[in-house]
C-alpha positions as MATLAB code, in Angstrom:
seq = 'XXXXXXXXXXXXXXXXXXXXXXXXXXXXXXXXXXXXXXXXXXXXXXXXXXXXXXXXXXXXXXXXXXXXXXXXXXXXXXXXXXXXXXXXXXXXXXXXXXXXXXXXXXXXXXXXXXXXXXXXXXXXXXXXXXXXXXXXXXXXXXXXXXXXXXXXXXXXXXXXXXXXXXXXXXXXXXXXXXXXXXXXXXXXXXXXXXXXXXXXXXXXXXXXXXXXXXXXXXXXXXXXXXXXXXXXXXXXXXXXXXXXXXXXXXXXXXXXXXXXXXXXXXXXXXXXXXXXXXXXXXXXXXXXXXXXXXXXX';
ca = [
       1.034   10.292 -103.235;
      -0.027    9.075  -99.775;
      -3.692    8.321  -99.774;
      -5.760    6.000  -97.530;
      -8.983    4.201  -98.352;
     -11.642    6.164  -99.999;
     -10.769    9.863 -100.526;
     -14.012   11.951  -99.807;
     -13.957   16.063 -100.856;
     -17.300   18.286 -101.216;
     -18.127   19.046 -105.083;
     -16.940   22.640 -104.355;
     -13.379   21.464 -104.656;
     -12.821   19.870 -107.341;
     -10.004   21.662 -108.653;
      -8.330   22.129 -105.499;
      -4.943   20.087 -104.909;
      -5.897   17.153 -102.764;
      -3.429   16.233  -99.607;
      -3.804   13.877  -97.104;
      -2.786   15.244  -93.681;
      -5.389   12.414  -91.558;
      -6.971    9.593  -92.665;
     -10.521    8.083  -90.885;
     -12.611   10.283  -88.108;
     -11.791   11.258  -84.619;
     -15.608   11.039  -83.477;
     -16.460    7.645  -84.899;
     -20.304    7.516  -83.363;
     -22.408    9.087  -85.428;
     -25.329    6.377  -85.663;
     -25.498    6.913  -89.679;
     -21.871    7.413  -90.623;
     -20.115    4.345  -92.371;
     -18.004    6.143  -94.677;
     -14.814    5.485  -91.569;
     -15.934    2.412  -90.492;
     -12.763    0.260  -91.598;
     -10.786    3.202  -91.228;
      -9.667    4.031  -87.153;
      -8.234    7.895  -87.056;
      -5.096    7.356  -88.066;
      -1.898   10.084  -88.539;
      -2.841   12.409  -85.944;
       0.954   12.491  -85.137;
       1.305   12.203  -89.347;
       4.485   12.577  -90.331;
       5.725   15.784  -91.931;
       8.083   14.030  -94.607;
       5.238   11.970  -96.223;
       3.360   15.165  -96.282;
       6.686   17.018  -97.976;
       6.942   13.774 -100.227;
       3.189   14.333 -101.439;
       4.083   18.130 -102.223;
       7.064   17.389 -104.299;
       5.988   14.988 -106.630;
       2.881   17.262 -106.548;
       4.759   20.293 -107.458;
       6.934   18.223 -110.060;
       3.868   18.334 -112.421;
       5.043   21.925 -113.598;
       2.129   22.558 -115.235;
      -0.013   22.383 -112.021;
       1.979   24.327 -109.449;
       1.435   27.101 -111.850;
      -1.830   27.494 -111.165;
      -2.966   25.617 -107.477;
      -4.327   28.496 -105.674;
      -6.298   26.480 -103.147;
      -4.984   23.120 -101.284;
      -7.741   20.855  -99.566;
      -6.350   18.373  -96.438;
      -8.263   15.224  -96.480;
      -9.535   13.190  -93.896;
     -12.776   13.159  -92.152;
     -11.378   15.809  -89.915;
      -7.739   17.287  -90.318;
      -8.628   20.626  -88.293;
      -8.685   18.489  -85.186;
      -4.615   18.348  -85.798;
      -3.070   20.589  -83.389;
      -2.688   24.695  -84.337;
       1.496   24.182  -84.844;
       0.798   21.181  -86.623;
      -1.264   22.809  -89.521;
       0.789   25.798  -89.563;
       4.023   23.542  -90.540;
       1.546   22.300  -93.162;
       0.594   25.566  -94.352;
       4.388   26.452  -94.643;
       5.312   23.199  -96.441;
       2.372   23.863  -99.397;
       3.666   27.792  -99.295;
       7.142   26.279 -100.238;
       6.315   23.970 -103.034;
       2.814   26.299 -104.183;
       3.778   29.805 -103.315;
       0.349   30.609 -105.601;
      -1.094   28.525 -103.247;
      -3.472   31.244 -101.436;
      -5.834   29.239  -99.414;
      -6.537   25.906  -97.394;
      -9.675   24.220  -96.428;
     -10.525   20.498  -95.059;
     -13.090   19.374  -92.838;
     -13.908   19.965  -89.459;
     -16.056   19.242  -86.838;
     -17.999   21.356  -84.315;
     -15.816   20.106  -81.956;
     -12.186   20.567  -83.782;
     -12.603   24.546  -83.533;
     -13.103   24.332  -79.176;
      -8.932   23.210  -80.106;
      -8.029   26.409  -80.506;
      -7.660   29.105  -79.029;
      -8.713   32.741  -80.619;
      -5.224   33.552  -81.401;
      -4.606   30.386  -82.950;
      -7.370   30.565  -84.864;
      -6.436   34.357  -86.532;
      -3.206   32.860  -87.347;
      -4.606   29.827  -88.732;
      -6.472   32.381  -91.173;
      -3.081   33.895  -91.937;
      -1.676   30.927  -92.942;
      -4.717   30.421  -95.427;
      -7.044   28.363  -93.832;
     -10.288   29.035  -95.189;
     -13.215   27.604  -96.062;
     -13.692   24.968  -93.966;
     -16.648   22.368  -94.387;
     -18.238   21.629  -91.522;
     -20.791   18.744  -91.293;
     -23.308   20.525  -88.595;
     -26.074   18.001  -90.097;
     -28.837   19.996  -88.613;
     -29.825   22.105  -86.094;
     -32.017   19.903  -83.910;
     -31.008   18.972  -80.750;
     -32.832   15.908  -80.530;
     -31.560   14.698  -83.765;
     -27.865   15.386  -82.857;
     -28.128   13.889  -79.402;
     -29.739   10.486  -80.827;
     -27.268   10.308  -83.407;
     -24.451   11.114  -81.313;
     -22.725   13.950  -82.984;
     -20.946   15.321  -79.974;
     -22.318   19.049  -80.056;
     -25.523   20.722  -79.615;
     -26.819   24.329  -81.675;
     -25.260   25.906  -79.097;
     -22.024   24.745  -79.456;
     -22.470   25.373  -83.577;
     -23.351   28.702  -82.787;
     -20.694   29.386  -80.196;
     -17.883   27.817  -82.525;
     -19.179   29.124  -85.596;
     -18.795   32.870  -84.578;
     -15.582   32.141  -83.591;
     -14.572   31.805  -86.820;
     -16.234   34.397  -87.938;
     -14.299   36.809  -85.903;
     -11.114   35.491  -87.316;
     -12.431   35.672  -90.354;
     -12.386   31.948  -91.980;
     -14.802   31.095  -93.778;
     -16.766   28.169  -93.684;
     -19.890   25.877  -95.254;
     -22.407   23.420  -93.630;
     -23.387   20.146  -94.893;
     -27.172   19.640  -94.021;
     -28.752   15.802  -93.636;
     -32.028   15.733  -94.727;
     -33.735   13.322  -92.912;
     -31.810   12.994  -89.703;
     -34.643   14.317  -87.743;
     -36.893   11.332  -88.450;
     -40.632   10.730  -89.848;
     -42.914   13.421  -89.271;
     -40.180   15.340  -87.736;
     -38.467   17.081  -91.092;
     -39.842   20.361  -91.076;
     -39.488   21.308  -87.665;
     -35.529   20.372  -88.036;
     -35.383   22.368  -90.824;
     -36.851   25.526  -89.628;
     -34.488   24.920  -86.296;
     -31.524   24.987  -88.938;
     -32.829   27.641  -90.750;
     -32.696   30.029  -87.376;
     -29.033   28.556  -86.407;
     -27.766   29.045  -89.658;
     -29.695   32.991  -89.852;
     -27.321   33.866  -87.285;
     -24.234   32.864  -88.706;
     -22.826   33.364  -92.129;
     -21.571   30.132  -94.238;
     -21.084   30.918  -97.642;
     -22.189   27.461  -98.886;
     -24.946   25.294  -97.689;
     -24.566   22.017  -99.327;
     -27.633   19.197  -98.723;
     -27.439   15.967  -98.751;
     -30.206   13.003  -98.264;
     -30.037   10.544  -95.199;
     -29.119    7.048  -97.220;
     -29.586    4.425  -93.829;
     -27.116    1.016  -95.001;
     -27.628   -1.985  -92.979;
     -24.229   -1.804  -91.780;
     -24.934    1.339  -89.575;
     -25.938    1.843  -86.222;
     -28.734    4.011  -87.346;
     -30.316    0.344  -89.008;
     -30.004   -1.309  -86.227;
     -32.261    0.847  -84.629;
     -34.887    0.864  -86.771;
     -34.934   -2.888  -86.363;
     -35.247   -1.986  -82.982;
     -38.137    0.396  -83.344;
     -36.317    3.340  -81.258;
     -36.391    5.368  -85.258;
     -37.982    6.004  -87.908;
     -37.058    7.151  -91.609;
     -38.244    9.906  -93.318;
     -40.367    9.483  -97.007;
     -37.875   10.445 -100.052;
     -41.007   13.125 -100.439;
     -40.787   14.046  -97.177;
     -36.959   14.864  -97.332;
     -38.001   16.974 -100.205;
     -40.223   18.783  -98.133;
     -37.786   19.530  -95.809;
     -35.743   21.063  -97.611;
     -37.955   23.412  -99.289;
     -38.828   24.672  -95.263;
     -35.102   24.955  -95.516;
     -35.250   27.353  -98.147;
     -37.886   29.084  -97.357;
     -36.903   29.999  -93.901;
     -33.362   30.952  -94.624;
     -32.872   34.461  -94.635;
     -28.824   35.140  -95.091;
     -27.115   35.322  -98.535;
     -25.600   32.201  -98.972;
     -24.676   29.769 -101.701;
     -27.468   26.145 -101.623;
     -26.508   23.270 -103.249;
     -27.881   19.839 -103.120;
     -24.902   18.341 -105.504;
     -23.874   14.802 -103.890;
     -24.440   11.109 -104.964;
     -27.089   10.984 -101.977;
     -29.143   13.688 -103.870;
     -31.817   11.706 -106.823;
     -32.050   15.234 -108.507;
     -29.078   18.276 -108.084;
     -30.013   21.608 -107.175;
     -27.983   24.637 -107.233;
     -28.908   28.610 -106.547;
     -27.844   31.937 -104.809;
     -29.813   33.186 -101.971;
     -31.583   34.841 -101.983;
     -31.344   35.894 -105.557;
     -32.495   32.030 -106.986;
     -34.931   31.428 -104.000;
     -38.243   31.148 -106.402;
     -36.298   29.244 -109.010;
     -35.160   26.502 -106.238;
     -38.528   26.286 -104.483;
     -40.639   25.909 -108.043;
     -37.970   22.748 -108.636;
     -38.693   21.676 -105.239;
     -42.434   21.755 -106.125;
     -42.315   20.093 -109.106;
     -39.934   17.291 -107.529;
     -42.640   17.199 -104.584;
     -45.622   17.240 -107.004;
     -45.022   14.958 -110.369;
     -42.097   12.298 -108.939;
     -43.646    9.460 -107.002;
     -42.108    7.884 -103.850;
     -41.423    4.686 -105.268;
     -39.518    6.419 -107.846;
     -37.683    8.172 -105.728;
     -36.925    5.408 -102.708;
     -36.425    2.997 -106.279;
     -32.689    5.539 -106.027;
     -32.272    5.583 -102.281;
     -32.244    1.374 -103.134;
     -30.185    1.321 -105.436;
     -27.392    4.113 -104.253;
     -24.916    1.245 -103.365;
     -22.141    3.921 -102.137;
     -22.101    7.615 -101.092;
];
């Protein structure tokens, strides 16, 4: 199988057949990012045999194409590839995994503006589905400082989109990106962009600043600073509390010290009361004593 560097796929797809299509990010600026930062966007022209190669010996596991029903493309961001390009994928994993039913990768904001409308319905017909999409928050001044490329509006804009086509889609959320003293008014920002939309997974994570970043070098400069490990905690539970959609919450990654995991809002009391007892009996050193230590996302 082709794979470069560090292969990176949400918890949620675990049992999903892995394939790279891209390899490193397009956007490359986010202040806090370093999980590209030895890897430049490469294969954005990648070629189709090496993706056909990866399928073969792939299928050639005969237990397995028996029962793939969902392929993932890795890469920081594969749905910035070109509309032809991913339907030639999509009928390359239909030839070796005809029980393949769906697709997902990441995207960015920005990947969906690629498309037009028509693309996009025939993207979903192909079975692309359930993209992740790392909106980070809903704050404007957090995603202008950190450079994402977008604003809400753009999230919002995008997001329906895809909701008229009908592909799904889930939102990582950074706790923490907003800055000290700033956590709960980013999260009740992101609560009312994500209200209006309708991911079916909202997966947290917890800012982790390495000295490599950008984002450290300005905290050295004194233009930011970070958030308490208590204080991300708090944020979330505004998080929680202000979201009023059905929608799946999980705070599953490396970056998170403790996992959560519930249904909105059928599990809403059961993930605030862990929230509250995170908030109330573990101390900060305890928890920044993790952040320390968490040598790799």
């Amino acid at each position: 199988m082709h794979y470069t560097g560090t292969i990176w796929r949400p918890p949620y797809e675990a049992s999903s057949l892995l394939l790279e299509v891209t390899a490193g990010c397009t956007h490359h600026k986010c202040k806090f990012c370093t999980l590209y930062e030895d890897l430049p966007f490469r294969f954005k022209k990648s070629p189709l045999e090496d993706i056909e190669a990866d399928l073969k010996e792939a299928s050639s596991e005969i237990w397995k194409s028996n029962w793939i029903s969902r392929t993932y493309l890795t890469g920081a961001n594969p749905f910035v590839l070109k509309a032809p390009r991913l339907l030639e994928i999509a009928g390359l994993i239909q030839k070796y995994f005809p029980a393949c039913k769906t697709i997902g990768c990441f995207s960015r904001i920005t990947d969906i503006t690629l498309k037009s409308d028509r693309e996009l319905f025939e993207l979903k017909a192909a079975g692309y589905t359930g993209l992740t999409i790392g909106i980070e928050t809903g704050d404007d001044e957090a995603l202008e400082f950190m450079r994402k490329g977008y604003l809400s509006k753009d999230i919002l804009i995008q997001c329906n989109r895809l909701d008229k086509a009908g592909i799904a889609y889930h939102f990582f959320y950074l706790a923490g990106i907003s800055g000290a003293g700033k956590g709960k008014k980013g999260a009740e920002i992101t609560a009312g962009i994500c209200n209006q939309l309708h991911p079916q997974i909202i997966g947290a994570n917890m800012l982790t600043v390495y000295p490599n970043s950008e984002l450290y070098a300005e905290i050295q400069r004194g233009n930011w600073q970070e958030e308490a490990e208590i204080e991300k905690y708090q944020e979330l539970k505004t998080l929680i509390e202000q979201l009023s959609i059905p929608v799946w919450f999980g705070a599953m990654g490396a970056s998170n010290p403790i996992q959560i995991q519930g249904m909105l809002p059928r599990d809403k009391e059961k993930v605030l009361s862990v929230l509250d007892e995170i908030i109330g009996t573990i101390s900060e050193g305890e928890l920044r004593s993790y952040r320390k230590n968490l040598r790799h996302l």
